[in-house]
ZAKOLLUM-595564 format. One record per residue (C-alpha): residue number from 1; x, y, z. Coordinates in steps of 0.05 Angstrom, whole numbers. Layout:
<atoms>
> NUM:X:Y:Z .
...
</atoms>
This chain:
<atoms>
> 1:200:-458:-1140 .
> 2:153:-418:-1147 .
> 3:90:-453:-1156 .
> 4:104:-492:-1086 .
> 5:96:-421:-1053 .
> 6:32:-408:-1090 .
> 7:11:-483:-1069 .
> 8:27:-471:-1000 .
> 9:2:-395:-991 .
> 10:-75:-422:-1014 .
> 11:-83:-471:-964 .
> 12:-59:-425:-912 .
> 13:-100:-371:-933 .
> 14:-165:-415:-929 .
> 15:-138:-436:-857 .
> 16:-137:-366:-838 .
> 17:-204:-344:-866 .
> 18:-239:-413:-828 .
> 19:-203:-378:-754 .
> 20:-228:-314:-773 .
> 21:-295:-337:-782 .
> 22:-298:-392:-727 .
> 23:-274:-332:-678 .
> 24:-338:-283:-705 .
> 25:-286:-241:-742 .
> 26:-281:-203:-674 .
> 27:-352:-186:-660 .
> 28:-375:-227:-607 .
> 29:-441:-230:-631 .
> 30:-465:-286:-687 .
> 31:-511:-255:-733 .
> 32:-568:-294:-717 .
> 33:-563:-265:-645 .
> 34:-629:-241:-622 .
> 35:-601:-179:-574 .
> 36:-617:-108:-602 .
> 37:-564:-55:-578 .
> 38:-628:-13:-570 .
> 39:-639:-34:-501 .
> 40:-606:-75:-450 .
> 41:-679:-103:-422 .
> 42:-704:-116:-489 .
> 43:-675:-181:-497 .
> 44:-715:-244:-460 .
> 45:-639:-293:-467 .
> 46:-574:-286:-442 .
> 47:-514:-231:-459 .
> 48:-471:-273:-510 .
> 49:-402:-269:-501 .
> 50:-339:-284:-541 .
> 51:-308:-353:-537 .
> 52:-262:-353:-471 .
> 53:-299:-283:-449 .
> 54:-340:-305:-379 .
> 55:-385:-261:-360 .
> 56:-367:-217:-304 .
> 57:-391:-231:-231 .
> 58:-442:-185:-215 .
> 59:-461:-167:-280 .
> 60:-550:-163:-285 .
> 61:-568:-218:-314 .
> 62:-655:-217:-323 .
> 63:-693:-268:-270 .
> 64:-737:-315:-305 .
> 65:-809:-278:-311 .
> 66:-784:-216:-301 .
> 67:-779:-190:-372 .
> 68:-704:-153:-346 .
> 69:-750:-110:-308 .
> 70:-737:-132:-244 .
> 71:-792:-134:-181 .
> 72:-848:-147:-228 .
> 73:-850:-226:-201 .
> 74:-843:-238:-124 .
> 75:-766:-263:-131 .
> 76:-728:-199:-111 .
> 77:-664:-190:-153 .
> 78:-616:-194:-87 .
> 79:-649:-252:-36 .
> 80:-592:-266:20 .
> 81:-596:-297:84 .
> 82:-537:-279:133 .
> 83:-521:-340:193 .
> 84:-481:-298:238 .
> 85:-436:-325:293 .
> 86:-419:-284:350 .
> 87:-366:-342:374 .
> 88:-347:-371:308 .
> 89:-378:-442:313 .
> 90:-463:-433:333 .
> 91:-498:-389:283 .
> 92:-528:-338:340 .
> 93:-566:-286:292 .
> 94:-598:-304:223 .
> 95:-617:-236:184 .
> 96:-648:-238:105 .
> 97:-640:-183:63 .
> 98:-683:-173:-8 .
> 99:-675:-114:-52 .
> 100:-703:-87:-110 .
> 101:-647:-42:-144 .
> 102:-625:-4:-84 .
> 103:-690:-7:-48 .
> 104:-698:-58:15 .
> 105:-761:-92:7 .
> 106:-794:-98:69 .
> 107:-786:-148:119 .
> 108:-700:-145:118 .
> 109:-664:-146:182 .
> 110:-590:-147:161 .
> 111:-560:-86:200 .
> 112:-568:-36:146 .
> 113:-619:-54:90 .
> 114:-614:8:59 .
> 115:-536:9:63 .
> 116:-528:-69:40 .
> 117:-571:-54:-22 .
> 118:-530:-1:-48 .
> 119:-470:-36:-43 .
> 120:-510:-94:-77 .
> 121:-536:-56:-136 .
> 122:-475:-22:-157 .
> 123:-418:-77:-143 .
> 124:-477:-140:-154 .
> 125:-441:-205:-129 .
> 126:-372:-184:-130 .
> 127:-381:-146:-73 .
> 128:-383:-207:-34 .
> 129:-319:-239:-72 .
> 130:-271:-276:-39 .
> 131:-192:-241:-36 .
> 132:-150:-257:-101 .
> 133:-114:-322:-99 .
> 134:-45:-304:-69 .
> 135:-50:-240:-40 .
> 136:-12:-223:19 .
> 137:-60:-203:78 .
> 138:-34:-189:141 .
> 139:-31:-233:202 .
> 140:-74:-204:254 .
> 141:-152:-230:285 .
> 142:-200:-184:308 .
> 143:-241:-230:330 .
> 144:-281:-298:332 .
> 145:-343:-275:286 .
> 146:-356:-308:223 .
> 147:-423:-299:170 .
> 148:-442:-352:124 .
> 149:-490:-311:64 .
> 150:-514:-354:17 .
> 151:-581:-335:-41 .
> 152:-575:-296:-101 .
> 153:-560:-224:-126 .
> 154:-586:-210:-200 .
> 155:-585:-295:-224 .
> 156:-512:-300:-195 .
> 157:-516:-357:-132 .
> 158:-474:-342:-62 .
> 159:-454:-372:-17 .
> 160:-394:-348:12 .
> 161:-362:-338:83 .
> 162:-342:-283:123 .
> 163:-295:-278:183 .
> 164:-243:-234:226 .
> 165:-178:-276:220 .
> 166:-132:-238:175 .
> 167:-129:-169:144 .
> 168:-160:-183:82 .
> 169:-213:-219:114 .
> 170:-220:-164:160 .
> 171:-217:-102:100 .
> 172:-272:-150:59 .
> 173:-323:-142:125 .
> 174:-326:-79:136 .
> 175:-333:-62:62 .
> 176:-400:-96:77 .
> 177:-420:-74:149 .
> 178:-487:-52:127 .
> 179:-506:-134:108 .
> 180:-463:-161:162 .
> 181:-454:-116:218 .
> 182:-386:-76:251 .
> 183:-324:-110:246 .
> 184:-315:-97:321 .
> 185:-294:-167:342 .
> 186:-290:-201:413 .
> 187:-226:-249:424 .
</atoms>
């Protein structure tokens, strides 16, 4: 009896050890990973992450060229354009927005260019995230307006819509007045 056990345990033991080691033994990082903890613009590739660990939206990810530096090419890390529609079908306004960091760069006519970056640079592209699946947003309309912003904030693509029909819709506009403009509907 007991040299089944022993026979058994061995194989399961190796089994174990070959997880362990397939996983990274828990360190997310394979030792032949070029990234240095030293600094987080050091590295010229992408953040590893563990298996089944996405990165998170709106995390800085480098531009090509830029060396993680940011501005030093003439792609700005945030590049938006905005199609607003006063009556919710014809796109009556289009605005661009391009930031460096916080900073506007010149040339941006959202609403607030100062405003929009700073929401940009410390929420990146989940400031412009759609409501979780399933939450329960109350049934009102403020008005016909819609926004369509699609470009890039730090490598992450948008494109994403915008309107006044519900209260979720309604609390995820005026988080971002300064890039689209007061939630002050017309019906």
């Amino acid at each position: 009896m007991r040299n089944i056990r022993g026979t058994a345990l061995v194989p399961m033991l190796l089994c174990t050890a070959l997880l362990l080691a397939a996983c990274g033994g828990g360190s997310g990082r394979s030792p032949e990973s070029p990234e240095s903890t030293d600094s987080p613009n050091e590295s010229t590739t992408a953040p590893t992450s563990p298996v089944g660990s996405p990165r998170p939206i709106g995390s800085p990810t480098p531009l090509p060229g830029t060396g993680g530096t940011g501005g030093t090419t003439a792609e700005a890390p945030v590049s938006l354009t905005v199609e607003f529609s006063a009556d919710g079908t014809t796109p009556s306004s289009t605005w661009t927005l391009q930031c460096d960091g916080a900073e506007p760069r010149e040339g941006s006519t959202v609403p607030d260019p100062a405003g929009a970056c700073a929401v940009l640079a410390d929420q990146g592209a989940a400031a412009l995230a759609e409501p979780a699946a399933g939450l329960m947003c109350t049934q009102e309309i403020r008005g016909m307006q819609r926004a369509h912003v699609t470009g890039m904030v730090n490598g992450e693509a948008v494109d994403t819509s915008f309107s006044l029909t519900d209260g979720c819709q309604i609390s995820r506009w005026e988080r971002l007045t300064a890039l689209l403009g007061p939630a002050d509907g017309s019906l």
